[in-house]
C-alpha positions in Angstrom: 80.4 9.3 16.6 79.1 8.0 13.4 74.8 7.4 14.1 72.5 5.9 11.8 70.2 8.1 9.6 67.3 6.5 10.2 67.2 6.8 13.8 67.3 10.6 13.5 63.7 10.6 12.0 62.5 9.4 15.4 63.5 12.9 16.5 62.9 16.4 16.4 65.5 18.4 13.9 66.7 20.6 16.7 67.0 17.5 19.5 69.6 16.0 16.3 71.2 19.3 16.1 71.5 19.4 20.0 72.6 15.7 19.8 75.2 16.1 17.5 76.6 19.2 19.6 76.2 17.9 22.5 78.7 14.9 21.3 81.2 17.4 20.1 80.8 19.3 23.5 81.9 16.1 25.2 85.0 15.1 22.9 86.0 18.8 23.9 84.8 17.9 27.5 87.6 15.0 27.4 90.3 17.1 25.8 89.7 19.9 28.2 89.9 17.3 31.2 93.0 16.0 30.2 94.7 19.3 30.4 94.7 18.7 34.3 93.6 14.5 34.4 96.2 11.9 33.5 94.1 8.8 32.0 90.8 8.2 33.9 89.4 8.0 30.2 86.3 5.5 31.4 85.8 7.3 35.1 85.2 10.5 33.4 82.8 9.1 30.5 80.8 7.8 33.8 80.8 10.9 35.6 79.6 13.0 32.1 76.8 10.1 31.6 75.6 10.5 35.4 75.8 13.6 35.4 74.0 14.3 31.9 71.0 11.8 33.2 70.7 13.8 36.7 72.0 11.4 38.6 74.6 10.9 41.4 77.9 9.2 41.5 79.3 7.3 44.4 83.1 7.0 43.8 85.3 4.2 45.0 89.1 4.7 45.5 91.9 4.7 47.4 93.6 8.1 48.7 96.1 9.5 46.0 93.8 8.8 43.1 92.6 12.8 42.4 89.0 12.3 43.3 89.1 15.4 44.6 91.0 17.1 41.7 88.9 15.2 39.0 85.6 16.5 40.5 87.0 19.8 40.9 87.8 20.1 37.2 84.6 19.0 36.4 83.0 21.5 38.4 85.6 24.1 36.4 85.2 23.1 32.8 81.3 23.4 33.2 81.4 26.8 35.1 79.6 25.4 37.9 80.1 26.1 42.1 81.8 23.5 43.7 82.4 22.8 47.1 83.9 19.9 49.0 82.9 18.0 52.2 84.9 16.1 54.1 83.0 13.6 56.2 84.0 13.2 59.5 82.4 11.5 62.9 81.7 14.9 64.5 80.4 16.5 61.1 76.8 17.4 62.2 73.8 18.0 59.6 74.1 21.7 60.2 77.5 21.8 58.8 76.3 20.3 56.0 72.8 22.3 55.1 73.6 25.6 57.3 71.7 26.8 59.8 69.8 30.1 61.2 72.4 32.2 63.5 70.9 35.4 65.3 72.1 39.0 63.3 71.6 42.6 64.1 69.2 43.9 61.8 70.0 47.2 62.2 66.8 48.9 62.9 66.6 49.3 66.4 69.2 46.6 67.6 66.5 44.4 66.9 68.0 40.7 66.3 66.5 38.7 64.1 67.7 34.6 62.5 69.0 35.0 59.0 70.0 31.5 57.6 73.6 31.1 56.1 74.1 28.2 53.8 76.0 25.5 54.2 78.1 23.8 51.3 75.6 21.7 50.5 74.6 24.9 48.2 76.6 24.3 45.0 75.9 22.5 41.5 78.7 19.8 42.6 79.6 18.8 45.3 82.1 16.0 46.7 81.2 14.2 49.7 84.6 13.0 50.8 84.6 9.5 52.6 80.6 10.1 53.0 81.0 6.8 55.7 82.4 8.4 58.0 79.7 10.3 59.3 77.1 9.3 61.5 73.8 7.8 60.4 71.9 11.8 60.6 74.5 13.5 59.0 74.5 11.0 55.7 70.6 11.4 55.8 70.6 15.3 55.7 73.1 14.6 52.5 70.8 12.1 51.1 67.5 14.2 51.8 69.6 16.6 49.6 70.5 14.6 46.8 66.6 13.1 46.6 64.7 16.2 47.1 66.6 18.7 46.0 66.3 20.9 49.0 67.2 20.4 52.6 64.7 21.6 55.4 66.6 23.4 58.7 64.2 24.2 61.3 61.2 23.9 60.0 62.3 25.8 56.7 62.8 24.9 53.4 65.0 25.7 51.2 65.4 24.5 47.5 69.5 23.7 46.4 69.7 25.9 42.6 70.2 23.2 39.3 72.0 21.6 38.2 72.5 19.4 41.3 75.1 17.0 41.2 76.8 14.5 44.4 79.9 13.0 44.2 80.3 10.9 47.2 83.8 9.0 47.9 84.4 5.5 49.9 87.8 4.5 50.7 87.4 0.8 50.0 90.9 -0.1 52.1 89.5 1.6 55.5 86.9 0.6 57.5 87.4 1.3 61.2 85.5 4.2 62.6 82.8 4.5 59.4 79.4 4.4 59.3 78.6 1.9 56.3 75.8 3.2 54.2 72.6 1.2 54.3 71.2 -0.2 51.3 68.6 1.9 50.8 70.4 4.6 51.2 73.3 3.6 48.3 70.5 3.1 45.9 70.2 6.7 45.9 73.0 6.7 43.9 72.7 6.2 39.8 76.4 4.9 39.4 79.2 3.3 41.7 82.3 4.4 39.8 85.8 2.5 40.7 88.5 4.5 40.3 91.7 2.5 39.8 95.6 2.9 40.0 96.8 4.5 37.3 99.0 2.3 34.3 102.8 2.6 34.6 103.1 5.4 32.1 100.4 7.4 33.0 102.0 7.3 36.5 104.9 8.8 35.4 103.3 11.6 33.3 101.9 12.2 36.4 104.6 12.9 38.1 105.7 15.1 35.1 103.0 17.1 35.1 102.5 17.5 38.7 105.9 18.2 39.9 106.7 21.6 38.1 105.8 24.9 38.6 102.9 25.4 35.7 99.1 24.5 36.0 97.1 24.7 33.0 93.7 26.8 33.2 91.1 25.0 32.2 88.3 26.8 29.7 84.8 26.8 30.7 82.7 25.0 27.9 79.0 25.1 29.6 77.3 27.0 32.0 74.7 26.0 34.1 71.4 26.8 32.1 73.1 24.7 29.0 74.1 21.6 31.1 70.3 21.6 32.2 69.5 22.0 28.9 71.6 19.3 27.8 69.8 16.8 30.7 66.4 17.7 29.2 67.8 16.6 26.0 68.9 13.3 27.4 65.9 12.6 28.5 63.7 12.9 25.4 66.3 9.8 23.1 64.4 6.9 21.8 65.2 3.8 23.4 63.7 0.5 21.4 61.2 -1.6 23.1 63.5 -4.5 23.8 65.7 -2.5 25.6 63.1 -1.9 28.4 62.8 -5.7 28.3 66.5 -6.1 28.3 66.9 -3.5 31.6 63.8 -5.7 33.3 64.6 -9.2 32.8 68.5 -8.2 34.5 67.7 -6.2 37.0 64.6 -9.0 37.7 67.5 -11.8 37.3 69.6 -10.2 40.3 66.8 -11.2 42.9 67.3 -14.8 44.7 63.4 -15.3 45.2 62.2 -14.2 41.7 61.3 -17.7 39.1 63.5 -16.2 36.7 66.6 -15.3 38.8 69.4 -18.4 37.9 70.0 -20.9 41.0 73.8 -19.2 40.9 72.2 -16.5 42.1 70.0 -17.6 44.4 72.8 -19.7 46.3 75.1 -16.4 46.2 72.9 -13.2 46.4 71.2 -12.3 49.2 68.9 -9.1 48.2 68.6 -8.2 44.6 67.9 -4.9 42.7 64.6 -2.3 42.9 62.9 -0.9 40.1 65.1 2.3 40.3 67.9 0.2 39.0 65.4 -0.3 35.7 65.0 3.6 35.7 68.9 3.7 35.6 69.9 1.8 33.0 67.9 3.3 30.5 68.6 6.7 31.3 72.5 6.1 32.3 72.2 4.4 28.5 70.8 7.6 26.9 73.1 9.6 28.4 76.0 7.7 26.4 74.0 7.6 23.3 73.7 11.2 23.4 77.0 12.1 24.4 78.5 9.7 21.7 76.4 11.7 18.9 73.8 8.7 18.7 70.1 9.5 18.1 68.8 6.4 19.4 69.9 4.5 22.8 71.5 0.9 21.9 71.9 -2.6 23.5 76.0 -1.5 24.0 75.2 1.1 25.8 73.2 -0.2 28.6 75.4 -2.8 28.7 78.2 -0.3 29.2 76.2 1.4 32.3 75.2 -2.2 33.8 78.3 -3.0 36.2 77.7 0.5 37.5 74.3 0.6 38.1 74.0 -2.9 39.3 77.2 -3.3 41.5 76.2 -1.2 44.5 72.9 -2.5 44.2 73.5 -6.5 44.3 74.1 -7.2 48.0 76.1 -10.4 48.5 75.5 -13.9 51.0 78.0 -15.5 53.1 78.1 -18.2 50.7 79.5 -15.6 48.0 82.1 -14.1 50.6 83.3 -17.4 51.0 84.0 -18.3 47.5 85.4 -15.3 46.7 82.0 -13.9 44.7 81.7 -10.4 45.2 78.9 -8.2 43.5 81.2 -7.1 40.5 81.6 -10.7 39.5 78.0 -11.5 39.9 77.4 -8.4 37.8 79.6 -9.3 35.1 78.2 -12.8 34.7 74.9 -12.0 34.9 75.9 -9.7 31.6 77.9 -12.5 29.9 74.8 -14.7 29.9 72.3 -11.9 29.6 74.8 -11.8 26.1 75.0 -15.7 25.4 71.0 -16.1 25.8 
């Protein structure tokens, strides 16, 4: 937590004094989490950075992990709605936005449309196995998450910030899913992996799961300070050569650029866009800020790369074959990013 003085002269007094409470609000954030979390320490820095920079989070996990749970207690330690959405092939757009249904209005029988809401209307919400549902249904999710509002018949209707998607793959399961198209997973800021959990946190798991008690967790922000809070993130310095930094990487991950390595042109088949650029920095303010640091560092975009890069590296056949998959490709592009 410790930030260097000088760096706090780039900065408003009250954006320091925000700073340096918004750090202490996510050290309480952590402690508050663990109340009902068993490990998960790095998935839950991820989540608080994407959701701090006002982006969205596509989760990656096998079943038993406590996506569900971990979002939900998110959603309960910031006082925000939640609701969850479990993708299915049937699941239509309408049970995802809401739709118009005919009601009485009372004044002369007359009937008129009235438009109930559909659980896409909360602060977070978690898109369970968003791949299973058919190509319309994941577009009325991602209209949703891009525009902030969904349109139902002609009508719009704008979704109340903050707006945060958690949407969940099972990375085991594939038959009867819908893959989601490129384009459509660059709408997401992070891909987050969320592992097994070590052998003792496994069995504190089982302590803490198998009794009769649940902990309550305390609310620690409401809405109108997390949005607050994402303003802030948005106005930390970041150093000139970090811009170059998030560039020349994101540049590198494309096979036909001059720049891009022959490793990856013999093993990538479509690089990253420029909203990968617009990621990393902002994913790497968002941990500045909610580490207590006044200025945006080299560590910390490095520390957002793998997740903002991942999901947005699409492999060849000639990487499938030797085992190469975007994660590796990621990391190595970093490790020479570092050496160079």
């Amino acid at each position: 937590m410790e930030s260097t003085p000088d760096f706090a002269n780039q900065l408003p007094p009250d954006d320091v004094a925000a700073i340096d409470e918004l750090g202490k609000t996510f050290q309480a954030f952590r402690a508050e989490l663990a109340k009902a979390i068993v490990g998960q320490d790095k998935v839950i820095e991820q989540l608080a950075i994407c959701l701090f920079a006002r982006g969205h989070a596509l989760l990656m996990g096998v079943p038993g992990l406590a996506k569900t749970l971990l979002v939900s207690s998110v959603a309960q330690t910031f006082d925000l709605s939640f609701n969850r959405i479990q993708f299915t092939p049937d699941l239509m757009p309408a049970d995802i936005t809401g739709t118009d249904i005919i009601q009485e209005s009372g004044v002369g029988g007359r009937r008129e449309f009235e438009f109930i809401k559909g659980p896409v209307f909360a602060n977070i919400v978690l898109a369970d196995e968003i791949n299973r549902a058919p190509a319309k249904t994941q577009s009325a999710m991602l209209e949703a998450m891009q525009e902030n509002k969904v349109t139902v018949l002609g009508n719009t209707y704008t979704l109340q910030p903050p707006f945060f998607v958690l949407a969940t793959q099972n990375p085991i399961e594939q038959e009867g899913t819908y893959p989601l198209p490129e384009a459509q997973l660059d709408r997401f800021m992070f891909l987050i992996e969320v592992d097994y959990p070590s052998a003792a946190e496994e069995k504190e798991i089982a302590r803490a799961t198998t009794g009769t008690a649940r902990n309550v967790l305390s609310h620690l922000l409401d809405g109108d300070k997390v949005i607050a809070y994402q303003q802030l993130v948005r106005r930390v310095p970041v150093p000139e050569h970090l811009y170059d930094y998030a560039v020349k990487i994101v540049r590198k991950t494309r096979p036909h650029e001059p720049e891009s390595p022959q490793w990856i042109k013999d093993t990538v088949g479509w690089g990253a866009g420029p909203r990968a650029v617009q990621y990393l920095i902002l994913g790497a303010k968002s941990r500045a800020a909610l580490r207590g640091s006044y200025m945006a560092s080299l560590e910390d975009l490095e520390a957002v790369a793998s997740s903002v890069l991942t999901h947005r590296v699409i492999t060849n056949f000639s990487a499938e074959s030797q085992g190469m998959t975007s994660k590796k490709i990621v990391a190595r592009l970093i490790e020479e990013m570092r050496e160079g």
